[in-house]
Each structure stands twice: as structure tokens, then as C-alpha cells.
N, C-alpha and C positions, 0 to 999 in steps of 0.2 A: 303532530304530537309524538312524545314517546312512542313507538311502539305500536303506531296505529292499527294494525292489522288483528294481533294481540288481545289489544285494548275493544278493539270490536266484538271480535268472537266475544271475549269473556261477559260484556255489558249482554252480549245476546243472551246469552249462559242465564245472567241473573234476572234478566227480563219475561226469559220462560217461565222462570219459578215465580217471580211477582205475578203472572198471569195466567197462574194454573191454581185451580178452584180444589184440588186438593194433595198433599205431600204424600207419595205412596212409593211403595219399591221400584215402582216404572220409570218415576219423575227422579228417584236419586240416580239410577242407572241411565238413564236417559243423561241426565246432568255430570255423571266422572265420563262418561264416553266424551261429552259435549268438549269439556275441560283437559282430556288429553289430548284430543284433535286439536284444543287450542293450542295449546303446549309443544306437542311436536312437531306441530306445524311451524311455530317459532325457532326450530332446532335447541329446544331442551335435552339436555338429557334421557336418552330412553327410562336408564331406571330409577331415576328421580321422578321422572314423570308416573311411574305408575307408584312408588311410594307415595309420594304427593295424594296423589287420587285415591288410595287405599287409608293412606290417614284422615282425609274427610268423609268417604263412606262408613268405616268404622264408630269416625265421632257422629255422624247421622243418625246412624244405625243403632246405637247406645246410651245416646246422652237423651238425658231428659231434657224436654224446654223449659227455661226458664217462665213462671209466672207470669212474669212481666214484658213476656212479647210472643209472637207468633210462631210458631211452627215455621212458616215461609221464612221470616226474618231470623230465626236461630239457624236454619238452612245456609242464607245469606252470608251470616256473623260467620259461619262454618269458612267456607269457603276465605271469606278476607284473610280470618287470624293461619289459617293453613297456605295460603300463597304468602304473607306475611312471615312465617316462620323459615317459612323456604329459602324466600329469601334475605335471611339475616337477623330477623326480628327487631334487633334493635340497631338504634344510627351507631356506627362506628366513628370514635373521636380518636384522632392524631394526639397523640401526649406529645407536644412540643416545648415542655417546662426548661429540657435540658439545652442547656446552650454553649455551643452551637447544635442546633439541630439536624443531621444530615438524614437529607429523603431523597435515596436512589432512584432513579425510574428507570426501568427494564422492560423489553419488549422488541417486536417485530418490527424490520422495516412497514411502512405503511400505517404504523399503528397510533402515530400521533404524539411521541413522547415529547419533542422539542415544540408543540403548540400546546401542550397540557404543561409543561415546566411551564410556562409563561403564563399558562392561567391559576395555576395552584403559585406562583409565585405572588400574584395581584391577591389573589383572596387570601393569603397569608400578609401582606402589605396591608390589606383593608384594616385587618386586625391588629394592626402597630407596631406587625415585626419588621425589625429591619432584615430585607432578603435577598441571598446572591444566589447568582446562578454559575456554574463549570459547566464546559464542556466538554468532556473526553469519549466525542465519536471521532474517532480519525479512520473510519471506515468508509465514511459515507463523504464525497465530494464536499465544499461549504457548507458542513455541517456547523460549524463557530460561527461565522457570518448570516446563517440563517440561523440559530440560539439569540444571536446579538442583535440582530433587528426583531426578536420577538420580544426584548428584552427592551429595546429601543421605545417598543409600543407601550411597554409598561412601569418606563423610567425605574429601570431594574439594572444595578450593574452585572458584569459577564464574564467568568473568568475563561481562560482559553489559551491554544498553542497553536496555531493551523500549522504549521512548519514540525510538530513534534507528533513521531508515529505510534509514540508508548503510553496508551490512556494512565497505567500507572504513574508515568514523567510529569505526564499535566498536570495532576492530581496534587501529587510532591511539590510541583513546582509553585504552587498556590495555596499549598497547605495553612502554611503559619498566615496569610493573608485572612484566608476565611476562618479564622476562628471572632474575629470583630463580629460577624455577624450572628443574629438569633437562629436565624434558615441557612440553610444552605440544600439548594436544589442540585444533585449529578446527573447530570445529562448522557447516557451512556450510548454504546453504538448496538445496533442491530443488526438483522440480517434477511433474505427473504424467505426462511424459512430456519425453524431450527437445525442447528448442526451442532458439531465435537466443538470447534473453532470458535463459536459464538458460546457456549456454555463455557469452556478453557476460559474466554478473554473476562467474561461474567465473574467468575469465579476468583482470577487473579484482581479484576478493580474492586469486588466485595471485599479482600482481603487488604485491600491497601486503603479504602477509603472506612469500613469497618461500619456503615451507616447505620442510623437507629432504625433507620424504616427503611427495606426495598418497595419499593411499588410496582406491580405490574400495570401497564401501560397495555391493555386489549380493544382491539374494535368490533363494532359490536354485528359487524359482518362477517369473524370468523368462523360462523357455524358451530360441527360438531368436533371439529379440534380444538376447537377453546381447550377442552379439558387436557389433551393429552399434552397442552401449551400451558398451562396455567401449571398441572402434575412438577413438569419440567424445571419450568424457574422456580416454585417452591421448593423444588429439590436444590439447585444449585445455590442461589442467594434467599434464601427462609423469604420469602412475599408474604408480609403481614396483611398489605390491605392490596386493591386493586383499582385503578379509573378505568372505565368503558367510554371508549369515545365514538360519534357517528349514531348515537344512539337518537337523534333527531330526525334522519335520513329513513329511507327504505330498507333499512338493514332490518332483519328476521329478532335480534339482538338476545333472544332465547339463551343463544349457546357460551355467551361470552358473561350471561347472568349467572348459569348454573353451573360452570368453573369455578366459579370463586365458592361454592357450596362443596362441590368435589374437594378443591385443595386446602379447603380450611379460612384462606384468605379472607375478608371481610371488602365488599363493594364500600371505598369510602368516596368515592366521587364518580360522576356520570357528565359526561360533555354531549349539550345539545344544542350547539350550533358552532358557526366559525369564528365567531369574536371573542376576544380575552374575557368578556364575562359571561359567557356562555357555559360556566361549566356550575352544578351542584351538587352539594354534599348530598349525600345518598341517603334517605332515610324510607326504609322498607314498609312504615307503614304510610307513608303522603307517597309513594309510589304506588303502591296497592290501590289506594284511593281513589290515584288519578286513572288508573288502570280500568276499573272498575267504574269510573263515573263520577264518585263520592266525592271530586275536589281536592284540593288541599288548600287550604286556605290561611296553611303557618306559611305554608312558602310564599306565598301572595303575599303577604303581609311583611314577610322579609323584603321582598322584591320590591315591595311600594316603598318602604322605610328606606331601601337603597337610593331610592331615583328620588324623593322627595323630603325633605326633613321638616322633624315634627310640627315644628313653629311656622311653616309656609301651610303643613295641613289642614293646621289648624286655622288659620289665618281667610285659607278657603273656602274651608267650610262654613263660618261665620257669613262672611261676605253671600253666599250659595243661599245660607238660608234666610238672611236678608232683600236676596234679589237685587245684591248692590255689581254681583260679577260681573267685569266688561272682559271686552275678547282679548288684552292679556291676563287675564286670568285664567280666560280657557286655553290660552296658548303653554301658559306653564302645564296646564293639567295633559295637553297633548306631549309635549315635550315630557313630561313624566312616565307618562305612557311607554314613548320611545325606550326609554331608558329600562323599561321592565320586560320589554323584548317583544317578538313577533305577537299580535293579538291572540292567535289559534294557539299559544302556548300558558296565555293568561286566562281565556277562557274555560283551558283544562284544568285550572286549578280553583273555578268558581264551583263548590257545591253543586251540586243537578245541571249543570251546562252542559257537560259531558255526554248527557243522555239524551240532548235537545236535538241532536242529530244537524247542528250545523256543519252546513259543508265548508270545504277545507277555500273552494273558489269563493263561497260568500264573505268568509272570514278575510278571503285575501283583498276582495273587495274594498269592503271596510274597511283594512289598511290602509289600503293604495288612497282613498280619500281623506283620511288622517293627514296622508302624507300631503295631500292636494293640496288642504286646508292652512297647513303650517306654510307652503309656498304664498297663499293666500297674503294670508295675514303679515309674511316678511315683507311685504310690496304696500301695506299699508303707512300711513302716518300714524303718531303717536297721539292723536286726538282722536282718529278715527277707532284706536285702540281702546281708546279711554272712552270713549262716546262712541258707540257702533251706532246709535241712533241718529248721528249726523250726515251718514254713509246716503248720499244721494245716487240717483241714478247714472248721474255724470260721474261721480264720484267712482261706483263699481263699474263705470267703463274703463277710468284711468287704471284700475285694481286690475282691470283683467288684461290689459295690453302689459301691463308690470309683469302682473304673476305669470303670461302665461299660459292660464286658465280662463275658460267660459265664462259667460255671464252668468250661464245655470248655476255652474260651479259658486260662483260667488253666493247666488241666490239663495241656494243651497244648504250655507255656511252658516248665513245669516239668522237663514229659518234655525238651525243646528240651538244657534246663539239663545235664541228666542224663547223656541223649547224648553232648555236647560234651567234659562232664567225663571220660565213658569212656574217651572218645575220644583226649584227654588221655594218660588212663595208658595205652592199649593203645601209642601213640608211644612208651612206653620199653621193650616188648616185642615183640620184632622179632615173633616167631614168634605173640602173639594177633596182631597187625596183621595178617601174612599170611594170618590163619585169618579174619577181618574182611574181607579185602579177597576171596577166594576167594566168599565169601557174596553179597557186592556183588554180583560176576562172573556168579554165579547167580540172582540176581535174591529171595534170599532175605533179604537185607537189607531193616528196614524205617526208613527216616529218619522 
């Protein structure tokens, strides 16, 4: 997940307060101590971290509860909307109306910017722009040949010069070319550290490309010099908004959060993983959420509508509450699955899962047999597909010399199959369902 470590402390934070039998001076003090160890443990900001925690003591401290819920829960609500405001309060939207739209990206070697062109170029593409990409790093070795096979991955044309050493030349030299397009992505060069030389060369391709939007390009490993690196490019090229990438990983990613709070900038996108859709628009209160346990469940519901379209869902669903599914029907749903990303990433965005305390090995588990299953099912016939009930013993031997895989495995699958199907018709039966879900409660269910 985001931010694991983070995301831990604070659920612990608010799981004190759900299971303390009374809200007293002790328990708020006990709770901003709690919340700045989370925090700087993250490499926040020092004095964002204590404003932070002095605006929710004060609001504790002063505000009345609202009628309509608990003391515990107004404590709680405290806490979300003040990490919430922290970080940005609201989603930051790209104004891309004007066309050509040019979106600089700036930043550090190491920092990701030529695998984030390629992902801000697709989710600009989803959206039915047509979008190009320039290159003018001629600092960094095959910097255009690695642009152009990211580019490659995303059926994204590439403009470029490897041969020409003036990012300003490249720029000119493709000018009138890209104004056909809505987007235009600038791929700029960096460096491993800031200098005169890299701020100078920043400076002169701002002034010849004149873009509507710089982006800072930050990982979410750079600690506590996020800020004096964020200060920096907002001084040289105005950085309106900012992506944090690496933010999936083991990174602390604290410090590359609360730069953009420093220099005014707004977090408009967050990369958490290494493939072209791996990256999301940033919205401070379905981050809070997931942080916190609470879910999000707009982004799930993005992420489903991506990988599955309306009329197949529907189509499933139907069939599901019928008890008509055969196993390509669960093979689309797996295959759906895939397409909305690692499990333990979907999990983080189901309501209350977050606080279930599954591990990150069981989750990965679970994948790996996802994945099993789909080898499965490629090794079957198309009757067998359509008719699992025909699957003889003989039958799941030929399956498993195909796929691969076990007899268990197969075995496995089948049960999987079976379940779901039950499951299926007990949903038009209120009262099995409730005799079903009673069992669960007791622990006498077995998945």
C-alpha cells in the first residue's frame, strides 16, 4: 500500500481513540504526540508537523460536538479533515482547454520524469486527447530512445534530436509540428543533484517553450530536502502542480508530500507502481481515507469501470444472480481483476479492509492463485469453459499436465467455481443469505 508504515501508525492513532472508554486531556495529548511520531517518522516537515497537530488540538479543545455523533467520532472527523487540509484539501484539476496544451516536467535525475511523461501521456489519451511527447534531455545518455520506447508502450508519437546538444534547438526544431496536437508533454533534462547549471538550462527551455504548466517530477524517497528542492524549481520555472512517484515502495514519502505544501504547488498525481497505468490523480481526501483505513471507494469504482465496461457488468451480474456463471465468466472477472492492479492495492480501497489487518504475504498469496487459476483455465476447452460440470477426473488430469499446475490446484478452482455459483443463488434468497452470513459471523464458514 501507499505509505505503509504511515498508514499503520495513524490506524493505530485512531484505534486508541475508538477504544478508550473516555476523551480526556490525557487521550488528546497522548493522540498529537502519537500523530507526530507518525509524521516525522515519515520525514514531514518539522514545522508543518507541529502546526498540523496544534490545529487539531485546538479544534479538540474548542469545538463543540456535534449532536449527531460522539465525542470519539468528532475526535476522529478532527483528525481526517486536518490531515486532509494539509494535504491540499481539494483534487487539483489540469485546465487543459487551451490547445496546444504544453506540460513541462522538471526534476532530478532518478526522479522518474521520462516514465511519468508516458503515464500522464496515456491518462491524457484515455481522455480523447490527442498527445505528443519532446524530448530535450541531451544531458543524460539515450535519454530520446528511452522517451521513445515509453512512448512506444503507449502508442504515443515522440518528438526528439539525439544528435542536437541545445534543448532550446529541439524545442524550435519541432515547434510548428506540435501545435496539431491538444497535449504536448516536455521531457526535460536533470541532474543528480541541484546546481547553477541545471537551474541556468531550466530557466532558458522555460523561456523558449513558455509552457502552461511546469510539473515537478519528485520521489517519494527524497526525504527532508523535498522542500529545499521543490522551494528551488518553484523559483526558477513557477511549478504549479507536482507527481510523487515510488510512492508504492518502501519510501518514508512524508517529505516529498509536505513540499508541495511548502511551495504552494498542488500534488496533482501520485505513481504507485512501474507500469503506464500505474499512476493516480491525487485527491487528498480518498488518500486520507485509505491512510486512515476508511477506503475509498470513488477510486475503486474508477478502476473497475477502467478494466470492465458497463454492459459486460451488467451482463454478469445478471447471469451471478441467476447461477447461470460458467468459468468464462469468472475468467473475465479474473482478467478484470488483473487490469485494476495488485490485490493489496484494491483491498486498500474497500471501506474497513484496511483495518482487517491482512497481511501483505496473505494478500500476495491470493494473487499468486488468481494467477494460477487464469493458467488454469487457458489449458481448458471451450465446453469445459461453458460446462465446468463436465470436467471429469480424467479430464482435470489432461488440465493439469496443460496448465502446469496440481490436481489440488485444479480442485481448488473448481470448488472456487462452485462457491461463487452458490453464492449466486443464495442472493435471491433472503433468508439462505442470512443463514450464510450468521455462519460467516461464527467463524463456521469455510471460503
Amino acid at each position: 500500500m501507499v505509505l505503509d508504515k504511515l498508514g499503520d501508525s495513524l490506524k493505530g492513532t485512531l484505534q486508541k481513540i475508538a477504544g478508550s472508554v473516555f476523551v480526556d486531556e490525557r487521550l488528546i495529548n497522548e493522540l498529537v504526540r502519537d500523530i507526530q511520531r507518525a509524521l516525522l517518522s515519515a520525514d514531514v516537515n518539522v514545522k508543518l508537523v507541529f502546526t498540523l497537530t496544534d490545529n487539531i488540538k485546538k479544534r479538540i479543545t474548542n469545538e463543540q460536538t456535534p449532536a449527531s455523533i460522539t465525542k470519539k467520532e468528532h475526535l476522529i472527523n478532527i483528525v481526517y479533515e486536518e490531515l486532509v487540509k494539509f494535504l491540499g484539501e481539494e483534487e487539483y484539476n489540469i485546465d487543459t482547454s487551451k490547445k496546444p496544451f504544453t506540460l513541462m516536467l522538471v526534476g532530478l535525475f532518478g526522479s522518474g520524469k521520462t516514465t511519468t511523461a508516458g503515464k500522464l501521456g496515456k491518462h491524457f489519451q484515455k481522455r480523447g486527447l490527442k498527445v505528443a511527447m519532446i524530448s530535450t534531455d541531451t544531458w543524460r545518455p539515450a535519454a530520446f530512445q528511452q522517451l521513445k520506447q515509453v512512448g512506444d508502450q503507449v502508442n504515443l508519437p515522440v518528438f526528439g534530436n539525439p544528435d542536437e546538444k541545445d534543448p532550446v534547438a529541439i524545442y524550435n526544431q519541432f515547434k510548428d509540428e506540435l501545435e496539431q496536437y491538444d497535449i504536448v508533454i516536455v521531457d526535460t533534462a536533470g541532474r543528480d543533484a541541484l546546481s547553477d547549471e541545471l537551474i541556468e538550462e531550466i530557466k532558458s527551455i522555460t523561456e523558449a517553450v513558455q509552457p502552461d504548466e511546469s510539473m515537478l517530477v519528485i520521489s517519494a524517497d527524497i526525504g527532508q530536502t523535498a522542500e529545499k528542492q521543490a522551494t528551488a524549481f518553484h523559483d526558477t520555472c513557477n511549478v504549479k502542480s507536482v507527481t510523487i512517484t515510488k510512492l508504492d515502495g518502501t519510501a518514508k514519502g512524508g517529505g516529498a508530500l509536505s513540499a508541495s505544501a511548502v511551495s504552494g504547488a498542488k500534488v496533482a498525481f501520485i505513481g504507485v507502481g512501474e507500469h503506464v497505468d500505474d499512476l493516480e490523480a491525487f485527491n487528498p481526501k480518498r488518500f486520507v481515507g485509505r491512510l486512515l483505513g476508511m477506503g475509498d471507494i470513488e477510486t475503486l469504482l474508477e478502476k473497475a469501470k477502467e478494466a470492465i465496461d458497463e454492459d459486460t457488468a451488467e451482463d454478469l451480474g445478471k447471469k451471478f444472480l441467476k447461477g447461470e456463471f460458467n468459468m468464462l465468466d469468472l475468467y473475465e472477472q479474473m482478467a478484470a481483476m488483473k487490469k485494476m492492479g495488485p490485490l493489496s492495492k484494491v483491498v486498500d480501497m474497500i471501506p474497513g479492509m484496511g483495518n482487517m489487518g491482512l497481511s501483505k504475504d496473505m494478500l500476495e498469496q491470493q494473487q499468486g492463485k488468481i494467477e494460477s487459476w487464469r493458467y488454469i483455465m487457458d489449458s481448458m476447452t471451450k465446453r469445459e469453459l461453458e460446462e465446468p460440470d463436465t470436467i471429469s477426473a480424467q479430464r482435470i488430469d489432461r488440465i493439469a499436465k496443460g496448465s502446469g499446475r496440481s490436481i489440488s490446484d485444479i480442485r481448488e478452482l473448481m470448488k472456487q467455481y462452485k462457491q461463487a455459483k452458490k453464492m449466486g443463488k443464495m442472493m435471491k434468497n433472503p433468508k439462505q443469505m442470512e443463514k450464510m452470513m450468521k455462519k460467516f459471523g461464527s467463524g463456521q464458514f469455510q471460503a
